[in-house]
C-alpha positions in Angstrom: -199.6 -11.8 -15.8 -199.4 -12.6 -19.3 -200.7 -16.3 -20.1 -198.8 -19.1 -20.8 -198.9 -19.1 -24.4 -198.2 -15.6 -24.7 -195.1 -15.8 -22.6 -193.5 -18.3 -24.7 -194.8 -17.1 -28.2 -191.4 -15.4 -29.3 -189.0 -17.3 -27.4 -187.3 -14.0 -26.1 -187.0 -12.0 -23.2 -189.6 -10.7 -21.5 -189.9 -7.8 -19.4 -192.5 -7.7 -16.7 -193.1 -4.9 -13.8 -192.1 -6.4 -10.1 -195.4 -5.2 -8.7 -197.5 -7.6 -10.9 -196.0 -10.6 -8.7 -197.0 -9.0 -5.3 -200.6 -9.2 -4.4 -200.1 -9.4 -1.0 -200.9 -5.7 0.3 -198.7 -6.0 3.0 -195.6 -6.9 0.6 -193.2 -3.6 -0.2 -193.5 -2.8 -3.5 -191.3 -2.0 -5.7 -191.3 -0.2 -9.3 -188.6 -1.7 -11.4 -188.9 -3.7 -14.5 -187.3 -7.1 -14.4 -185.9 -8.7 -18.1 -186.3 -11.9 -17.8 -184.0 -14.7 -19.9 -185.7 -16.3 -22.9 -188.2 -19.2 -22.2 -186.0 -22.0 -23.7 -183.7 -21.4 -21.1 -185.9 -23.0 -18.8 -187.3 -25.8 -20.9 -185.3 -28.2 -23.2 -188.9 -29.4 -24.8 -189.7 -28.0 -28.4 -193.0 -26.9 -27.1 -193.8 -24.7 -30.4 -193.0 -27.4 -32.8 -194.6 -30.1 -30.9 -198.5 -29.9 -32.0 -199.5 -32.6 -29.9 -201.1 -31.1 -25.7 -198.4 -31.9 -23.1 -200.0 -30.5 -20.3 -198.0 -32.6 -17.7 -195.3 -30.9 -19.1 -196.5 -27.3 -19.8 -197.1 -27.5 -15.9 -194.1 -28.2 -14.9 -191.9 -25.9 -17.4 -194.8 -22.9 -15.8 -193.8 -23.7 -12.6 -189.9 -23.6 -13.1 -190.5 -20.1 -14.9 -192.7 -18.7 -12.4 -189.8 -20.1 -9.9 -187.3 -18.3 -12.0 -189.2 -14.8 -12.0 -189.6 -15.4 -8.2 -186.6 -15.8 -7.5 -185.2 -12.9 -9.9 -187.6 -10.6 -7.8 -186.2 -11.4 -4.1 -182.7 -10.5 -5.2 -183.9 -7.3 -6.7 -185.3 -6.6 -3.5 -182.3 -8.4 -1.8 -180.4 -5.0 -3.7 -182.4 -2.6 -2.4 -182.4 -4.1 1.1 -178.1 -4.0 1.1 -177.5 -0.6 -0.3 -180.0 0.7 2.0 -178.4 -1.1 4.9 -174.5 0.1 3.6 -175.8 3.7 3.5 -177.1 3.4 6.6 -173.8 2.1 7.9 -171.3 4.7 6.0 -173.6 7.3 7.8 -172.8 5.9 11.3 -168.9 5.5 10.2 -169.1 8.8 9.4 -170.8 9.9 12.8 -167.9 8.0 14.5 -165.2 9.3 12.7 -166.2 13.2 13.6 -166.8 12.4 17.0 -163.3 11.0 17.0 -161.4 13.6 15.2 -163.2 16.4 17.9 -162.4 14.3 20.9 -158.8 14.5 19.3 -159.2 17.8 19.0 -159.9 18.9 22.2 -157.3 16.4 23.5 -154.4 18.0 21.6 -156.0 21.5 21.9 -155.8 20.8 25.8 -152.5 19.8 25.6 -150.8 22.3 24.0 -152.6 25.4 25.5 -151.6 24.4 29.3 -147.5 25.0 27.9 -148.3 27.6 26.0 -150.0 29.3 28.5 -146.9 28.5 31.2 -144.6 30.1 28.3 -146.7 33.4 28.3 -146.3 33.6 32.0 -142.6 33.2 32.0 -141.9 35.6 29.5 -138.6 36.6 28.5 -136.0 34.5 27.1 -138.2 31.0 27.2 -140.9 32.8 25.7 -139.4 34.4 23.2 -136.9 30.9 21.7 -140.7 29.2 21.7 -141.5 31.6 19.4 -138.6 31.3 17.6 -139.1 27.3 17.2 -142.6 28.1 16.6 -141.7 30.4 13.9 -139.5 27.9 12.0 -142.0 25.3 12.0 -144.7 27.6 10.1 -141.3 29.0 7.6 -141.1 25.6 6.7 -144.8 24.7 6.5 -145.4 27.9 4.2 -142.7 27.4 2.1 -143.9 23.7 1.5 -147.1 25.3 0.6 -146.0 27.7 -2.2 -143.9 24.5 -4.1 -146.9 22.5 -3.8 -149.0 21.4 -6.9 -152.0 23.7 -6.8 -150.0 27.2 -6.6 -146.9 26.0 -8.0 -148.7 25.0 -11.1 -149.1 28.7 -12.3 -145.9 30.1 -10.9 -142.0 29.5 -10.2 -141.3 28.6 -6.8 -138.3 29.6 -5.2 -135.5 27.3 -5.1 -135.4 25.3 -2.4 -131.7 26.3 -0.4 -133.3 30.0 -0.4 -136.7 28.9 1.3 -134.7 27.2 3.9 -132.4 30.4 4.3 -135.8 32.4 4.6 -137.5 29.8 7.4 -133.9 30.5 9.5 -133.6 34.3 9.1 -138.0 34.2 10.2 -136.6 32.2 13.0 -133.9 34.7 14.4 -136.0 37.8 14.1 -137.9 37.1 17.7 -134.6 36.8 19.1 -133.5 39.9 17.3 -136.4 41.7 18.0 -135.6 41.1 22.4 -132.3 41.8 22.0 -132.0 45.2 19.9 -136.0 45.8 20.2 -136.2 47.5 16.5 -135.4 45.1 14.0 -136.6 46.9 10.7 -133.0 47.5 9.7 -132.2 43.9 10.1 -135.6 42.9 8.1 -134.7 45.4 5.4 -131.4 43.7 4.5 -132.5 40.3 5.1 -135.2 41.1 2.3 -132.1 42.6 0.0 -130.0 39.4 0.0 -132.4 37.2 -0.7 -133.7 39.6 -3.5 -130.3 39.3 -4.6 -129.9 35.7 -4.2 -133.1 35.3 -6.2 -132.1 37.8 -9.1 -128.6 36.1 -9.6 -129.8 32.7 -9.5 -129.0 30.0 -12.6 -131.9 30.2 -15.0 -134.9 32.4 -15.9 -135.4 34.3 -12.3 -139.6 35.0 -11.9 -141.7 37.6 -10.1 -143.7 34.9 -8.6 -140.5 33.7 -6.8 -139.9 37.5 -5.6 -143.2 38.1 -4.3 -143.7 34.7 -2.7 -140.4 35.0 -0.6 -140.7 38.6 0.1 -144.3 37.8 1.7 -143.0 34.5 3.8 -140.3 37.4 5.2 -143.6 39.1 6.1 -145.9 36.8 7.1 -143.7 33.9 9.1 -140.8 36.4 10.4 -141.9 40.0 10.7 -145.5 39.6 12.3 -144.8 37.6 14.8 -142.1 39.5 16.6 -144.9 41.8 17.6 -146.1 39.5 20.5 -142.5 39.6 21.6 -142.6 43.3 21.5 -145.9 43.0 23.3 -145.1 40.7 26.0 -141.5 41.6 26.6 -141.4 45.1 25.7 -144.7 46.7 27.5 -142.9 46.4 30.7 -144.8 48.8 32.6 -146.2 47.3 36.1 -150.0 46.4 36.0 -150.5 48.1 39.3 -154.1 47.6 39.8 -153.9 43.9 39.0 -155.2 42.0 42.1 -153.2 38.5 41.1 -150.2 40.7 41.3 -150.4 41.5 44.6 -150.7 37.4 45.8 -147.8 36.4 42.9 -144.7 34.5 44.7 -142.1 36.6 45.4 -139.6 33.7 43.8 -141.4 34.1 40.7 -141.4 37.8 40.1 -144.1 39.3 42.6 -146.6 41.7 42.2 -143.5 43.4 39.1 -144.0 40.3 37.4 -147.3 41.4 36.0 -146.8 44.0 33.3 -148.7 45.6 31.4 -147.4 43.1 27.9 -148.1 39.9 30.6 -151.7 41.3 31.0 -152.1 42.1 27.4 -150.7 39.4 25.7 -153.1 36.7 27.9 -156.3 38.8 27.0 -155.3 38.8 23.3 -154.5 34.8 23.6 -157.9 34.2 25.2 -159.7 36.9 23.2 -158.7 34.7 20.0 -159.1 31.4 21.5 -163.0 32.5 22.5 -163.0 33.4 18.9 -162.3 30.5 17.4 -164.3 28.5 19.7 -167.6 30.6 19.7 -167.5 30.8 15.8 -166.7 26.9 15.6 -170.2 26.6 18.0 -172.6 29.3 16.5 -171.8 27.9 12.9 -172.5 24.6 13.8 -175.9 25.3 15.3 -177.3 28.9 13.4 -174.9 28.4 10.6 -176.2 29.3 7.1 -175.0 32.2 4.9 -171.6 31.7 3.8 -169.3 34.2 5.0 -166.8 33.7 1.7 -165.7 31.5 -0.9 -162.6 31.5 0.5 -163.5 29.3 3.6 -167.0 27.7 2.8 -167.8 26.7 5.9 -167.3 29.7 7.5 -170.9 31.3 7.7 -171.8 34.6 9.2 -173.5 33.4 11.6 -170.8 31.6 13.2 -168.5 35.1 12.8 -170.6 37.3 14.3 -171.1 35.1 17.9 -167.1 34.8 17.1 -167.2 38.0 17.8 -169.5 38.5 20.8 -167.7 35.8 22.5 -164.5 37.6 22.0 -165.8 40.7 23.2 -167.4 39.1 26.4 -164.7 37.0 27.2 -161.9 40.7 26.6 -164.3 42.3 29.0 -164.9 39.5 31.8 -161.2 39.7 32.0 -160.3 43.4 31.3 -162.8 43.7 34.9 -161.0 40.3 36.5 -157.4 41.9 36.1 -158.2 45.4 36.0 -156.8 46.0 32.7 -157.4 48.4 30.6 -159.9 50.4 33.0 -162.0 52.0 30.1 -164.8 49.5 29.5 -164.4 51.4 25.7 -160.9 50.3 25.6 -161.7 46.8 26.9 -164.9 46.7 23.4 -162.0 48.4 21.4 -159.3 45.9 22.1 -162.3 43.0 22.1 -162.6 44.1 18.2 -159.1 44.4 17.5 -158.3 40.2 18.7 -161.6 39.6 16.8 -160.7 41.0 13.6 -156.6 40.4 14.0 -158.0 36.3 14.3 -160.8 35.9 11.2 -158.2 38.2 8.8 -155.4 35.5 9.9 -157.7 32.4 9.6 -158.8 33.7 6.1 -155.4 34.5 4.8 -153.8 31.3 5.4 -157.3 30.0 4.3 -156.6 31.4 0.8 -153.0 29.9 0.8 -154.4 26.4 1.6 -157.0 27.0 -1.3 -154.1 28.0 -4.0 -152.3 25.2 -2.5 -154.8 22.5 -2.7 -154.5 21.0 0.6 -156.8 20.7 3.5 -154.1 21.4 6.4 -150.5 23.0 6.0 -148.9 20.0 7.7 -149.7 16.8 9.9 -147.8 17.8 13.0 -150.6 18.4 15.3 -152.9 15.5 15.3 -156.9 16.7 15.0 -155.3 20.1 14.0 -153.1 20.2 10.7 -150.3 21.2 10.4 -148.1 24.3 13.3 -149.3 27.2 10.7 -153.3 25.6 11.2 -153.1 26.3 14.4 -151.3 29.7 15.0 -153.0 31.5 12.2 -155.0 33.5 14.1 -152.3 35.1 15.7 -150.1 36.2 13.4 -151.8 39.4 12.7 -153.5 39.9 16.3 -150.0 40.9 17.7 -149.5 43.5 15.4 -152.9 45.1 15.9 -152.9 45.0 20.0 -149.3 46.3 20.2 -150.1 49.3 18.0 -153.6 49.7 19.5 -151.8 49.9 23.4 -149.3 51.9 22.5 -151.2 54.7 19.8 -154.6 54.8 21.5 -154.1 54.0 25.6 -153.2 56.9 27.6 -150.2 55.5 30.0 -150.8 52.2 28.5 -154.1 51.3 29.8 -153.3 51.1 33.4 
């Protein structure tokens, strides 16, 4: 350290290194510079312009500066000590919160697929008006999306009486779809009026507001009355089921298990298995990105997506004897694996235009309906045409 006189020569602030107070070998040390006030604010005693030696005094005003620098030091390390400790803390907050929001997740998750899977069993009309509320909800949720901020910003939304009119003709299409069975007549002029409606509207009418409404039609209306066609309309007996042959006669019996029943639980687990086996693999191989659309998405994670799907398709293509090729079973293992990362991404890429995390907060842990069902929107489509193109007597 600088000596006495030298400290005090200017009458200024001096800036010393920490390290030069710690001798002690044992002591932490730390590189930072510490400016320390001017001398006189530590002495009221004209030292410089007094000629006469007060060494009494010189002692004592070295002491209270040393004291000074001491304690300027501790808090410096006192700093260091409480941003390390508040990181450290913000890191178990963190830790907590996840764990929190999964055990949530699996809570809800659990909660919602023992209904829907007693839906899928019943079939019919309760099966199809679920779908129906279902498809409302996700209407809505979509709509919300495309007059949000982020996509709304660089287009015309639609106005907000025909978004409404859209989520409630999306909604009666499932119901039209098991009634007449063919509804592309009904879709077709569904999509005029509102093209109309849009076209005659007060101001400057916009493409953006075509596109966008035609596409909800499409995407929350259409595609989903495939699983209706698929478990209400494949109504051929899956005779070579062996849960069949045990089923309650009050609830159906061995008839009860069609073909669609069959087909539509595979595709439900075959996109569950998906989601899940992704989720896992990305967590613990995850590291090439699979797109920008979905950063956290890796490839990794997709490709045990898809083993797990395909293992899980054939463990219960052999279990309910459905479809008896084990190439059909790979084939239709494929089909629920693509049909459920296409759907994940697409509504992804909504989201990402939108600027929003989740589509909604109905589902706690979840988002929003449309968060949760998009893996399914296009998986219907693709295992109704695949049993009906590519099985020979539907698979049975």
């Amino acid at each position: 350290m600088a000596t006495f006189v030298e400290v005090c020569r200017y009458n200024k602030p001096v800036q010393i290194l920490s390290t030069s107070l710690s001798t002690c070998p044992c002591r932490i040390s730390t590189r930072k510079t510490l400016n320390l006030p001017s001398f006189s604010e530590y002495s009221n005693l004209s030292l410089l312009s007094n000629t006469k030696p007060l060494s009494r005094s010189r002692i004592s005003v070295k002491r209270r500066y040393l004291t000074a620098v001491t304690r300027t030091e501790s808090n410096h390390l006192g700093d260091d000590n409480n941003s390390k400790g508040d990181d450290g803390l913000q890191n178990v907050e963190d830790k907590e919160k996840k764990a929190s929001q999964f055990k949530k997740r699996v809570i809800f998750g659990i909660g919602i697929g023992l209904p829907v899977g007693g839906v899928v069993l019943a079939g019919g009309w309760v099966f199809t008006v679920a779908l129906a509320a279902a498809v409302f909800i996700g209407s809505r949720e979509y709509f919300e999306l495309v007059r949000s901020r982020g996509i709304a910003k660089g287009m015309t939304p639609p106005p907000r009486y025909v978004s409404r009119v859209c989520s409630v003709i999306c909604a009666l299409m499932p119901i039209l779809t098991l009634y007449y069975g063919n509804i592309d007549i009904s879709v077709t002029s569904a999509a005029f009026v509102v093209a109309m409606a849009l076209l005659v509207q007060r101001g400057n009418p916009r493409f953006s507001q075509l596109s966008s409404t035609m596409f909800g039609l499409f995407y929350c209306g259409y595609l989903p009355c495939f699983w209706v066609k698929l478990r209400c309309g494949l109504a051929a007996p899956a005779l070579n089921t062996g849960i069949g042959r045990t089923w309650p006669i009050l609830l159906g019996g061995q008839a009860h298990w069609t073909v669609g029943l069959v087909a539509t639980l595979i595709s439900f687990s075959g996109v569950i298995a998906t989601d899940t086996f992704a989720f896992l693999g990305g967590k613990t191989f995850g590291r090439t990105p699979l797109t920008s659309i979905s950063p956290k998405k890796t490839w990794e994670g997709t490709f045990t997506g898809l083993v797990g799907c395909i293992a899980i398709t054939i463990l219960l293509s052999k279990s309910l004897s459905w479809p008896q090729s084990l190439f059909s079973s790979i084939a239709f293992g494929f089909l629920n694996f693509f049909g459920s990362v296409f759907g994940d991404l697409t509504e992804s890429m909504i989201k990402r235009d939108a600027g929003v995390k989740d589509s909604g907060s109905l589902i706690p842990g979840h988002g929003g309906l449309l968060d949760r069902v998009d893996s399914y929107i296009f998986t219907g489509a693709l295992a109704y045409s695949f049993i009906k193109t590519s099985l020979r007597f539907y698979g049975v």
